[in-house]
Each structure stands twice: as C-alpha cells, then as structure tokens.
N, CA, C and O atoms as CSV, one atom per row, in Angstrom:
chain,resi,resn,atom,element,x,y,z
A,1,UNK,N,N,0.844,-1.180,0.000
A,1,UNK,CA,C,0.000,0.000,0.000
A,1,UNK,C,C,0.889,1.243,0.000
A,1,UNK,O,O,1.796,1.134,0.825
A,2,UNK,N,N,0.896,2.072,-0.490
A,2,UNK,CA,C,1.204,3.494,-0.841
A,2,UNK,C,C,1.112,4.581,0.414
A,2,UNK,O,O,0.062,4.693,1.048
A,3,UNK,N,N,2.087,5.237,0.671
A,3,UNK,CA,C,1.667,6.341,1.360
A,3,UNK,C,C,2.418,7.372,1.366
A,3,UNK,O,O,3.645,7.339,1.272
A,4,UNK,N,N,1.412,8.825,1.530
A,4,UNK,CA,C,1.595,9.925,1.184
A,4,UNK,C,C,2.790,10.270,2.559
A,4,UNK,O,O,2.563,10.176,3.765
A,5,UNK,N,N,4.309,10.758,1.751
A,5,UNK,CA,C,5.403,11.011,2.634
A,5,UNK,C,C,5.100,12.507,3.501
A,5,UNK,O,O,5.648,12.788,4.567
A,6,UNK,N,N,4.085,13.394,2.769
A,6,UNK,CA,C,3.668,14.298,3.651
A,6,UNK,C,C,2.951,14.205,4.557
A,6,UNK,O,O,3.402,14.265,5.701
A,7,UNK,N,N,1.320,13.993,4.252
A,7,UNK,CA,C,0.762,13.275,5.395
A,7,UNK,C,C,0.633,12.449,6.172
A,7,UNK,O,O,0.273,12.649,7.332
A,8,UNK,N,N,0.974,11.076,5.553
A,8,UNK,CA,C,1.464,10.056,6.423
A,8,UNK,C,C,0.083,9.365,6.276
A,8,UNK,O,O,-0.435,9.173,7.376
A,9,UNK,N,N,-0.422,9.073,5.556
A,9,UNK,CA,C,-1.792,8.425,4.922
A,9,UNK,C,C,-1.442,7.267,4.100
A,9,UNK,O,O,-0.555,7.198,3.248
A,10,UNK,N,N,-2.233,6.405,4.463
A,10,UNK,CA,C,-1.785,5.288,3.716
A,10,UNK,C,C,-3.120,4.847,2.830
A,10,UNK,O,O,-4.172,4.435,3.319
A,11,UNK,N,N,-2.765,5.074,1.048
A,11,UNK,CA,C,-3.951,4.780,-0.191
A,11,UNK,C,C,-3.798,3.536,-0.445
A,11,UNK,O,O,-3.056,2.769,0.169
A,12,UNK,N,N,-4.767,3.175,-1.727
A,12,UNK,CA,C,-5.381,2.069,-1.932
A,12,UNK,C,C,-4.153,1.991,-3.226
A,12,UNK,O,O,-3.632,3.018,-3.660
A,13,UNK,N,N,-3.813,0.630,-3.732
A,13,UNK,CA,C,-2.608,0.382,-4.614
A,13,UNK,C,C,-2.591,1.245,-5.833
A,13,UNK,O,O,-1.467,1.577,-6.209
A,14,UNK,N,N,-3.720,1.722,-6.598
A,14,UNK,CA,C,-4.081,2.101,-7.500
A,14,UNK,C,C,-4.209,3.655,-7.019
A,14,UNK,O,O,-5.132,4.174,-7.647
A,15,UNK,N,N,-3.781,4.291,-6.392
A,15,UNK,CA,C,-3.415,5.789,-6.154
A,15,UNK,C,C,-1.898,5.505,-6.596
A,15,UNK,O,O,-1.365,4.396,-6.564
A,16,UNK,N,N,-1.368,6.563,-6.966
A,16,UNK,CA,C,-0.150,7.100,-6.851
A,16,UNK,C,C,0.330,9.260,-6.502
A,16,UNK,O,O,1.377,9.852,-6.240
A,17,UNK,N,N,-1.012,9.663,-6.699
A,17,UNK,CA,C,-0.748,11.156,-5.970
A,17,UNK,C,C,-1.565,10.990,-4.974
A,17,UNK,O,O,-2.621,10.358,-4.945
A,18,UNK,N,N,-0.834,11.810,-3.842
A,18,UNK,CA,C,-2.031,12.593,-2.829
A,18,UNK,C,C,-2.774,13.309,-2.852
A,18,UNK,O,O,-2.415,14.478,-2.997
A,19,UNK,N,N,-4.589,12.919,-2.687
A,19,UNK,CA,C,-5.143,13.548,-3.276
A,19,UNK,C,C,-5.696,14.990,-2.353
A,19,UNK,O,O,-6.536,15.794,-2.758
A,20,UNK,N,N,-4.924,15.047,-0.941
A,20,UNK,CA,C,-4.561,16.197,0.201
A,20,UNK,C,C,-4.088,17.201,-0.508
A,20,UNK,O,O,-4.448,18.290,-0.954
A,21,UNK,N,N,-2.572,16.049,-0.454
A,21,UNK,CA,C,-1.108,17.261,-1.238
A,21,UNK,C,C,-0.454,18.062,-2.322
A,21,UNK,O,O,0.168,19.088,-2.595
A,22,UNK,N,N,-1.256,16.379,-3.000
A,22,UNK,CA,C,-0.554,16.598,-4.347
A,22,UNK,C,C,0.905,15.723,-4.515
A,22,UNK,O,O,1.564,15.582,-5.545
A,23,UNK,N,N,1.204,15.141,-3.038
A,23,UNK,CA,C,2.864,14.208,-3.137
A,23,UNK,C,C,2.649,13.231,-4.146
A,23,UNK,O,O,1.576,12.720,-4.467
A,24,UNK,N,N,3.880,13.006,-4.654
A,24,UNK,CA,C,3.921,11.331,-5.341
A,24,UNK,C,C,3.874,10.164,-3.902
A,24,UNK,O,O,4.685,9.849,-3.031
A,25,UNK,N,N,3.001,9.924,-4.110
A,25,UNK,CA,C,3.281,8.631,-2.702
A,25,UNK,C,C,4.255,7.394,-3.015
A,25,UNK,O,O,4.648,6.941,-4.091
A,26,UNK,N,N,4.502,7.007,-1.682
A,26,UNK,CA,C,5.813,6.322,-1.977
A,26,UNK,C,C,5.394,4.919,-1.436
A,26,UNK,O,O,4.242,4.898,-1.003
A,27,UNK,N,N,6.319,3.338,-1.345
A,27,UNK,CA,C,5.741,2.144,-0.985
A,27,UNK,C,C,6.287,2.124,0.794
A,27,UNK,O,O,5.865,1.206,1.497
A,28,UNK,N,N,7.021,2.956,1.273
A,28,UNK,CA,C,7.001,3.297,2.583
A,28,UNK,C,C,7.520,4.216,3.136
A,28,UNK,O,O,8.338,4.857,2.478
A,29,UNK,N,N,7.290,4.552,4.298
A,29,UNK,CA,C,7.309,6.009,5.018
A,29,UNK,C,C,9.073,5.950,5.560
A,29,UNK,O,O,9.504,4.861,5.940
A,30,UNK,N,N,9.666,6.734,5.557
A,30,UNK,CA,C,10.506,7.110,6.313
A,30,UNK,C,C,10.599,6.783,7.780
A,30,UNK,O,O,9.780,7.247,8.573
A,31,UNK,N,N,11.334,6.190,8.060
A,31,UNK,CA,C,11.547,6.044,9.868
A,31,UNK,C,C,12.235,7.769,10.467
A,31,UNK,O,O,13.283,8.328,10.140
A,32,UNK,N,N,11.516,8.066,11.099
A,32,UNK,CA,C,11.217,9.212,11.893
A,32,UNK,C,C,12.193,9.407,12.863
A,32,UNK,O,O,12.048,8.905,13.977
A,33,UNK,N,N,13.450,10.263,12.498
A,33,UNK,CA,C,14.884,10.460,13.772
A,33,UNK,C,C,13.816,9.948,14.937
A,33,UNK,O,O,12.643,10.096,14.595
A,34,UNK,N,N,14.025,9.353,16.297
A,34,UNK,CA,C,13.723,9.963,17.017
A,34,UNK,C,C,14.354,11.562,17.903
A,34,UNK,O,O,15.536,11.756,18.187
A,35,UNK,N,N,13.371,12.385,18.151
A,35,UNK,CA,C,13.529,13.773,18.420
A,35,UNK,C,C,13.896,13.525,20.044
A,35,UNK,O,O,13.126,13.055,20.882
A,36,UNK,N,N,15.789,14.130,20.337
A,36,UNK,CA,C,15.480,14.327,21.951
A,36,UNK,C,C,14.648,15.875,22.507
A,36,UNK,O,O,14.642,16.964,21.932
A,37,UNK,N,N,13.925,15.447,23.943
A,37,UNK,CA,C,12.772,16.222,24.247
A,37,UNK,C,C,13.794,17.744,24.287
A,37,UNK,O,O,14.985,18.009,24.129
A,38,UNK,N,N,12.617,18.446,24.573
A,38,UNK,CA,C,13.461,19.962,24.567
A,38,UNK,C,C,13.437,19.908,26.163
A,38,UNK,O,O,12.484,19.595,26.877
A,39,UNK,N,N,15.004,20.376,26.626
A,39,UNK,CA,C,15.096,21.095,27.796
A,39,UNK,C,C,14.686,22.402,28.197
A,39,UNK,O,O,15.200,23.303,27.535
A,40,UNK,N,N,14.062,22.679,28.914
A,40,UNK,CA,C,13.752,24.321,29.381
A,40,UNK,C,C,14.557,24.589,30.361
A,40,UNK,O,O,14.556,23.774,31.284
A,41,UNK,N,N,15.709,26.095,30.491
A,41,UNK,CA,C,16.382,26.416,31.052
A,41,UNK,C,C,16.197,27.975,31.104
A,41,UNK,O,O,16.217,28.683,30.097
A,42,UNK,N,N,15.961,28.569,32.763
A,42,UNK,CA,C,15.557,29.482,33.497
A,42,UNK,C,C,16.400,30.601,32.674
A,42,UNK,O,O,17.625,30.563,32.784
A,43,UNK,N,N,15.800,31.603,31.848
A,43,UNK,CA,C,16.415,32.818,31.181
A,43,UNK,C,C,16.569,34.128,31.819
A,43,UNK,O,O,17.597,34.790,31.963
A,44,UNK,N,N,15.205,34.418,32.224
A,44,UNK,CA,C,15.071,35.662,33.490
A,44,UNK,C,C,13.724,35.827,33.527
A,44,UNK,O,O,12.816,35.532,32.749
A,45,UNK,N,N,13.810,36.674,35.219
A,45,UNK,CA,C,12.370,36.591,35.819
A,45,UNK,C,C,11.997,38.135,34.923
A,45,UNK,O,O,12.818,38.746,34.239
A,46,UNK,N,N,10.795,38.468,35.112
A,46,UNK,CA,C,10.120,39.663,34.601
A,46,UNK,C,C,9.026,40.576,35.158
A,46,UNK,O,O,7.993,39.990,35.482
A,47,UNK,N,N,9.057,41.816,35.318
A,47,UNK,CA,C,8.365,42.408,35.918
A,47,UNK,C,C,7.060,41.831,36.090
A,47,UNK,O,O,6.767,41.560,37.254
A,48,UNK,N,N,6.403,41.638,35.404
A,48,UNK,CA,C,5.068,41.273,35.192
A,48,UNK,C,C,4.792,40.736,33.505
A,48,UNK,O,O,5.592,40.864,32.579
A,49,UNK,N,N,3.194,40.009,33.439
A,49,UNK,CA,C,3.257,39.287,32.155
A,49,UNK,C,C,3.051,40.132,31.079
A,49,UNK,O,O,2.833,39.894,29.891
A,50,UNK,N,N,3.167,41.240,31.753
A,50,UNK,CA,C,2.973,41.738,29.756
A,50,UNK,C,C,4.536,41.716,29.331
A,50,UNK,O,O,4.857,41.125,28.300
A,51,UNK,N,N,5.341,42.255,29.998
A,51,UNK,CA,C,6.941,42.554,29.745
A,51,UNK,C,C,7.324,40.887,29.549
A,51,UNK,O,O,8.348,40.679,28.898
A,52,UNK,N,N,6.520,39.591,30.102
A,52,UNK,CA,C,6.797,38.536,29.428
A,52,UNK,C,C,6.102,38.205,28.054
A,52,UNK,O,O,6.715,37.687,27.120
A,53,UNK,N,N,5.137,38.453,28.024
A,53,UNK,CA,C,4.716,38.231,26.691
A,53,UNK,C,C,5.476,38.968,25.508
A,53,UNK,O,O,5.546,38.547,24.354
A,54,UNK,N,N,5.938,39.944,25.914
A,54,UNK,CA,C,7.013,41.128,24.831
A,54,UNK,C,C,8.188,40.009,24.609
A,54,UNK,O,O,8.594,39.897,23.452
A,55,UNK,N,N,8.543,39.499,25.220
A,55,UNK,CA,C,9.829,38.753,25.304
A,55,UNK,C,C,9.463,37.549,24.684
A,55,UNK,O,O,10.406,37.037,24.079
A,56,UNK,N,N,8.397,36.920,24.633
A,56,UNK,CA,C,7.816,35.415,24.246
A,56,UNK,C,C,7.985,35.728,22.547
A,56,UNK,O,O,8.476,35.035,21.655
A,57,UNK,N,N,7.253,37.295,22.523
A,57,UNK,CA,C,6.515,37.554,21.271
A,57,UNK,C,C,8.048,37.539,20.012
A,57,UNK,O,O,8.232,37.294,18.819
A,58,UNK,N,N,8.831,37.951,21.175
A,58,UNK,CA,C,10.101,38.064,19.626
A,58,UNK,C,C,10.595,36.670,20.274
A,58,UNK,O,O,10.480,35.771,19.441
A,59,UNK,N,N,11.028,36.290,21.308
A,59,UNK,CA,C,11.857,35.041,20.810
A,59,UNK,C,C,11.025,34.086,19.831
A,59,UNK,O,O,11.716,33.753,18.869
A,60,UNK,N,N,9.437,33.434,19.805
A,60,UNK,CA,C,8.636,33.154,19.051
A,60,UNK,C,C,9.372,33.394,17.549
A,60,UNK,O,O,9.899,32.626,16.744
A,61,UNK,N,N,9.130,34.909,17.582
A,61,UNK,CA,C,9.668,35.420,15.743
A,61,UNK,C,C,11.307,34.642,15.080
A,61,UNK,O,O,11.539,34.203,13.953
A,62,UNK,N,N,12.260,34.723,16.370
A,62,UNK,CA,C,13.204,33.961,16.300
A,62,UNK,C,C,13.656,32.159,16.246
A,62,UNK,O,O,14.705,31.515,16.216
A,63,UNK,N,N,12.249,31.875,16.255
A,63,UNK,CA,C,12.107,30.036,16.732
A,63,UNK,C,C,12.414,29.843,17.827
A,63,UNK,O,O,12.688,28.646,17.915
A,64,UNK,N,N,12.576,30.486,19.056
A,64,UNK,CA,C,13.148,30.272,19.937
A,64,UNK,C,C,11.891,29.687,21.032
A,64,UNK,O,O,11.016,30.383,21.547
A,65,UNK,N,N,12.103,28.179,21.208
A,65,UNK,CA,C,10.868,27.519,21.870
A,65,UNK,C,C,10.911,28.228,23.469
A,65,UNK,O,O,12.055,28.281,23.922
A,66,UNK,N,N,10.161,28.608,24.097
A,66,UNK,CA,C,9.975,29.103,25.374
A,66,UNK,C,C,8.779,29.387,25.779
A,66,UNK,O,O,7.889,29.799,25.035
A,67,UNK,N,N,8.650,29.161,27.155
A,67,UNK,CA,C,7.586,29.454,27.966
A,67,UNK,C,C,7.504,30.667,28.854
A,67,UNK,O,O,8.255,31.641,28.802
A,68,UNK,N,N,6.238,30.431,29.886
A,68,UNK,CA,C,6.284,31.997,30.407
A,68,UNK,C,C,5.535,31.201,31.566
A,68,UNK,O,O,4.402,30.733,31.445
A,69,UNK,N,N,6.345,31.111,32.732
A,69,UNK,CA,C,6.094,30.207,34.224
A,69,UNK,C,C,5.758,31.597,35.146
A,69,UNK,O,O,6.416,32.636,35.192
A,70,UNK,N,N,4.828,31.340,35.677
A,70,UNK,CA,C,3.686,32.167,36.842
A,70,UNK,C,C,3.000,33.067,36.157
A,70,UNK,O,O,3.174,33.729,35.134
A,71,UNK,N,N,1.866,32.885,37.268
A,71,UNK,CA,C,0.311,33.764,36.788
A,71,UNK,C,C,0.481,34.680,37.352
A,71,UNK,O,O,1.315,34.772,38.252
A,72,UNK,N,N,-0.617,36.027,36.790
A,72,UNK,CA,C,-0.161,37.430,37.385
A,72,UNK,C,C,-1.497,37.545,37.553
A,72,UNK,O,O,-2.302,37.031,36.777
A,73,UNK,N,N,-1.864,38.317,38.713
A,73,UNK,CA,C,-3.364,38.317,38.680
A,73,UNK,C,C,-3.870,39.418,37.865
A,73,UNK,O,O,-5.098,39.394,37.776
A,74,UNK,N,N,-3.310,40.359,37.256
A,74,UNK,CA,C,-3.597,41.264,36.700
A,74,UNK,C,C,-4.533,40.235,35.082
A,74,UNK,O,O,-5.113,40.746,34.124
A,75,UNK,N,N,-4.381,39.186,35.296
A,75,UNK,CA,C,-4.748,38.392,34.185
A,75,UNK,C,C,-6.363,38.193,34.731
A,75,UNK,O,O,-7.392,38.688,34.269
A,76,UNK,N,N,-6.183,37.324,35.830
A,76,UNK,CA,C,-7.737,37.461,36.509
A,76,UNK,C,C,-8.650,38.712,36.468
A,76,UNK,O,O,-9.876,38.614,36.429
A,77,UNK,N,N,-8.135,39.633,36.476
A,77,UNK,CA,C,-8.741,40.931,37.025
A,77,UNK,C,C,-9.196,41.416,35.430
A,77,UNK,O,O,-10.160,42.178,35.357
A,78,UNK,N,N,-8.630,41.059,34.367
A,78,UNK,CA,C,-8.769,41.166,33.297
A,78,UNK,C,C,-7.817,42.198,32.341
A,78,UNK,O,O,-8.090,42.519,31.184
A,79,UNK,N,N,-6.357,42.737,33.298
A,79,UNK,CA,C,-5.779,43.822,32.603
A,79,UNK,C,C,-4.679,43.413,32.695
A,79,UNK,O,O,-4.479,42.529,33.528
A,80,UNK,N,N,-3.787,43.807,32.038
A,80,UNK,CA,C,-2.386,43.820,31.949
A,80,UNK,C,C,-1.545,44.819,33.029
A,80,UNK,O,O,-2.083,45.924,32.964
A,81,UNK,N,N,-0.460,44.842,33.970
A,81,UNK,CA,C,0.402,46.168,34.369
A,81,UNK,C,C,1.987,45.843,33.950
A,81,UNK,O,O,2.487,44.886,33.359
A,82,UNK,N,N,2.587,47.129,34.548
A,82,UNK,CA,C,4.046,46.667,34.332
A,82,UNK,C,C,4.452,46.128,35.620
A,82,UNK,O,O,5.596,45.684,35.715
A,83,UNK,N,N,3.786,46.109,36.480
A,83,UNK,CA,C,4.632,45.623,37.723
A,83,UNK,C,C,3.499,44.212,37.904
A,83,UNK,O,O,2.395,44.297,37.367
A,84,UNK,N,N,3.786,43.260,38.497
A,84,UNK,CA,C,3.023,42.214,39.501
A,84,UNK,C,C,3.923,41.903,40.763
A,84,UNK,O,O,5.108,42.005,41.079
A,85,UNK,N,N,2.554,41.405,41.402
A,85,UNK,CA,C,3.195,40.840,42.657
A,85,UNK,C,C,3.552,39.423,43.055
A,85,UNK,O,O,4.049,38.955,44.080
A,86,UNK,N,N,3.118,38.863,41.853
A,86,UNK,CA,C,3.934,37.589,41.692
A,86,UNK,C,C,5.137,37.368,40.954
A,86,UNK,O,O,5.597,38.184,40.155
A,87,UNK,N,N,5.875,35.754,41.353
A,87,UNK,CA,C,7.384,36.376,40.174
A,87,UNK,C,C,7.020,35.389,38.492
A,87,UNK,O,O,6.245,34.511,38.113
A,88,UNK,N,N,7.662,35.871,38.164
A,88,UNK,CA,C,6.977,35.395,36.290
A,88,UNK,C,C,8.293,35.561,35.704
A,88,UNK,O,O,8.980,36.573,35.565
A,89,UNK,N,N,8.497,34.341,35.389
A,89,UNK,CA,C,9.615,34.052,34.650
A,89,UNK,C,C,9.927,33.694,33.047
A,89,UNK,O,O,8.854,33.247,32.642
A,90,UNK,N,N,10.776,33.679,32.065
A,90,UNK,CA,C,10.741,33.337,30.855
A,90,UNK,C,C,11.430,32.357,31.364
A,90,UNK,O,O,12.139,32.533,32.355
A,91,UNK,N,N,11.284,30.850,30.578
A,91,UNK,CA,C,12.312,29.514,30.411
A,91,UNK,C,C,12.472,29.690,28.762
A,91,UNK,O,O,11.721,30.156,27.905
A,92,UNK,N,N,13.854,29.076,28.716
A,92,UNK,CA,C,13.996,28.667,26.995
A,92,UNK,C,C,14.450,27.447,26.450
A,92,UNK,O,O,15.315,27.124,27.264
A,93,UNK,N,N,14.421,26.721,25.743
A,93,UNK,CA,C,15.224,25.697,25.080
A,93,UNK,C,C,16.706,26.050,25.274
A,93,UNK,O,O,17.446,26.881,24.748
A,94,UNK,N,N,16.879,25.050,26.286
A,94,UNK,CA,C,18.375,25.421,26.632
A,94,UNK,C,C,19.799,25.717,25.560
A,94,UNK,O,O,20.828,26.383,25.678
A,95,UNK,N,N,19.179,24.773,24.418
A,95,UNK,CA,C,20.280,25.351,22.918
A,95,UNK,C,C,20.456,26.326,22.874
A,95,UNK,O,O,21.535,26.613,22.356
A,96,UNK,N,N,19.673,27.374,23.305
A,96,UNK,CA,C,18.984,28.577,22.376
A,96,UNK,C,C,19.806,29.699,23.721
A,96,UNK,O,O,19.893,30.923,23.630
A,97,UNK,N,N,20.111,29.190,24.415
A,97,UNK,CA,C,19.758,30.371,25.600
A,97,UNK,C,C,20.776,31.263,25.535
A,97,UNK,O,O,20.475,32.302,26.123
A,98,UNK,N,N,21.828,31.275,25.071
A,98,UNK,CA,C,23.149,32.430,24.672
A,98,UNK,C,C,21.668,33.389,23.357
A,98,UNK,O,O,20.914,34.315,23.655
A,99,UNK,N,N,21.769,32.790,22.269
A,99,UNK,CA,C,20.509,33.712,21.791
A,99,UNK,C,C,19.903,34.527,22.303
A,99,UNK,O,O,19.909,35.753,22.193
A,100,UNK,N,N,18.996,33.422,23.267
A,100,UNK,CA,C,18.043,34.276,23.852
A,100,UNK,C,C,17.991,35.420,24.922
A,100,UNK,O,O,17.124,36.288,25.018
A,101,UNK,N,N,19.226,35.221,25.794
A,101,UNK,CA,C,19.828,36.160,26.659
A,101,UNK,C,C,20.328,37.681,25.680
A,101,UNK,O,O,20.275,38.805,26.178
A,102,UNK,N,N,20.724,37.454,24.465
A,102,UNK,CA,C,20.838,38.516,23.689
A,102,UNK,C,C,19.655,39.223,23.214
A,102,UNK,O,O,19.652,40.451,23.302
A,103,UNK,N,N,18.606,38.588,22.701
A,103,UNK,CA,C,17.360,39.408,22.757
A,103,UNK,C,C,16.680,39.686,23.608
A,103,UNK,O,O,16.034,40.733,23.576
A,104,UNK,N,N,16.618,38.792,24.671
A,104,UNK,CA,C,16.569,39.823,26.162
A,104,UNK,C,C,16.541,40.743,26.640
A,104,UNK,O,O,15.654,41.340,27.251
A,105,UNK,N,N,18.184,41.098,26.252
A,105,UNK,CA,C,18.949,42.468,27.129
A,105,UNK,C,C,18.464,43.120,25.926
A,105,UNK,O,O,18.006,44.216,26.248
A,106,UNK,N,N,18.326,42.827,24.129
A,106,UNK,CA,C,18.048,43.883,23.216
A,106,UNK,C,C,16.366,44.502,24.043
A,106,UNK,O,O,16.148,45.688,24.291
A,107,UNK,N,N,15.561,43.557,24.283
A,107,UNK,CA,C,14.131,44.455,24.423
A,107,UNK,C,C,14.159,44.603,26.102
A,107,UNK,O,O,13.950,45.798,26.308
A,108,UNK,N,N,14.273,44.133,26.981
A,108,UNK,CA,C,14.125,44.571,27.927
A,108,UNK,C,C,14.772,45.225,28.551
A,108,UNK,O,O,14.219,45.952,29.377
A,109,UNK,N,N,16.582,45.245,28.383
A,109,UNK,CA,C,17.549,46.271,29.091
A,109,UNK,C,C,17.164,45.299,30.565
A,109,UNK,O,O,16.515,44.273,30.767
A,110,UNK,N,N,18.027,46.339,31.498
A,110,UNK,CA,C,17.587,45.293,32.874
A,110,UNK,C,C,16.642,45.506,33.629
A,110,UNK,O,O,16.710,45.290,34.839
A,111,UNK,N,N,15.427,46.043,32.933
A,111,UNK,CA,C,14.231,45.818,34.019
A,111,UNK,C,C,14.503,44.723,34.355
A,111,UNK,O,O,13.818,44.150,35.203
C-alpha cells in the first residue's frame, strides 16, 4: 500500500498522488529520527506578564521555543500592568539560551 510522505496516509494500490497534497506517494514512510525532548532552562524573571509576553513575542519570531512560568493576577482581574506581585519568569530551550539572553537584554535592558 502506498503512502503519502507528507501526510502520512496510507492509499489504496491504485493511487499514486495525494489527493490532500498533491505528493507522489511512496511504498514506505521514512523512519522518523527519534527527536530528543526539549530542555527548558531558566532565562530571566520579569516584571510582570505583559513585559513577558514582549519577550515570548520576539523570541517566538526567532524560533526560539519558550515558555512563560507564573500567573499574574492582573490576568484574573482582566488587565495587563508593568509591575506584579507575583514572580513570572521566561524559560527557553536550553540550545537557544546564549541567543536568547541577547534578545533579552536587546528588548528589555535590565528591568
């Protein structure tokens, strides 16, 4: 049986395009690297979540996989500030984190 190397669909013998993609389908799929998991490693804490989301928003633009650890209640309450009273941190894909420490200091400086 045939299957499409993009989607990963497996047709009836008498296909040869995907009729999704458009691929030439092939008589088997590729064995798949396995992927090691991503590490997350502590980048810097942040005033509050909007000044993290600023920071999410360009490393994002950069591929740079990262999260944004603690809630601010200014989220509950329904608004954004620059300060919270909780601490809120950026993590990053530890590959990345010389990168990401550079766009950092580019948008935030050391608040």
């Amino acid at each position: 049986m045939p299957f499409c190397p993009d989607c990963k669909y497996e047709y009836e013998p008498e296909v040869k395009i995907c009729p999704d993609c458009g691929a030439v389908l092939v008589e088997k799929l590729p064995e798949e690297a396995e992927q090691e998991p991503v590490k997350y490693v502590f980048l810097r804490d942040v005033p509050s979540r909007l000044y993290a989301e600023m920071l999410k928003e360009a490393l994002d633009e950069k591929g740079i996989l990262c999260f944004i650890k603690g809630d601010d209640i200014g989220i509950m309450l329904g608004s954004y500030s620059t300060t919270s009273p909780v601490r809120i941190s950026v993590w990053v894909d530890r590959n990345k984190l010389f990168e990401a420490k550079k766009i950092a200091q580019e948008i935030l400086g050391d608040i």
